[in-house]
N, C-alpha and C positions, 0 to 999 in steps of 0.2 A: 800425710799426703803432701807430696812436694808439689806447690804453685809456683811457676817461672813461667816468663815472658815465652812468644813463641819461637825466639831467634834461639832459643836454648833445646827446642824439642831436641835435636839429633844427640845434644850434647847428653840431653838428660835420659834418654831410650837407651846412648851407650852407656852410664854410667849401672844403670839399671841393671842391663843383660851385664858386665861385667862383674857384678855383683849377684850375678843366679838371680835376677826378678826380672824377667824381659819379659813379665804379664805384666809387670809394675809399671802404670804407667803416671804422669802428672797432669795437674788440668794447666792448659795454656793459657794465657793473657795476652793481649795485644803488646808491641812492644813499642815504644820505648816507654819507660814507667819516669824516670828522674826529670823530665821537663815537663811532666801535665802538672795542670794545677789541680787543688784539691778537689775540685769540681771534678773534675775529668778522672781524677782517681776513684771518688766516690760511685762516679758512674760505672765504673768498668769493676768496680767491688761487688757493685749490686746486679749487675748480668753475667756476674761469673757466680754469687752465691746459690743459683740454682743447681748447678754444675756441685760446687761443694757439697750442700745438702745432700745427692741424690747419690754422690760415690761414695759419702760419710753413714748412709742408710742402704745401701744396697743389702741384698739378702746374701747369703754366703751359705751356699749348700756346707754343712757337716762334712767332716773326715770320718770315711767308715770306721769304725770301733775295730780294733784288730781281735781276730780269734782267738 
């Protein structure tokens, strides 16, 4: 699952549909990441890992079995 900053959404929704997954989508982060300190990195790891968790466990109906 691709995590990028959110100045990247359009970037990353095109690269997606260009590649036939335009269901595909990634989790956001506030942006900019290279000037926080680690404090502020941590912080923004730990309110995003709920996000992680819950797309990395979703349920996924089955592909019907073909006839």
């Amino acid at each position: 699952m691709p995590i990028v900053t959110d100045v990247f959404r359009s970037a990353a929704r095109a690269q997606a549909s260009a590649l036939g997954r335009s269901d595909f989508d990634a989790i956001y982060v506030p942006h900019p990441i290279q000037d926080q300190l680690p404090e502020e990195i941590q912080g923004r790891a730990e309110a995003t890992l709920e996000k992680i968790a819950a797309r990395l466990t979703e349920s996924h109906q089955p592909e019907p079995a073909a006839s």
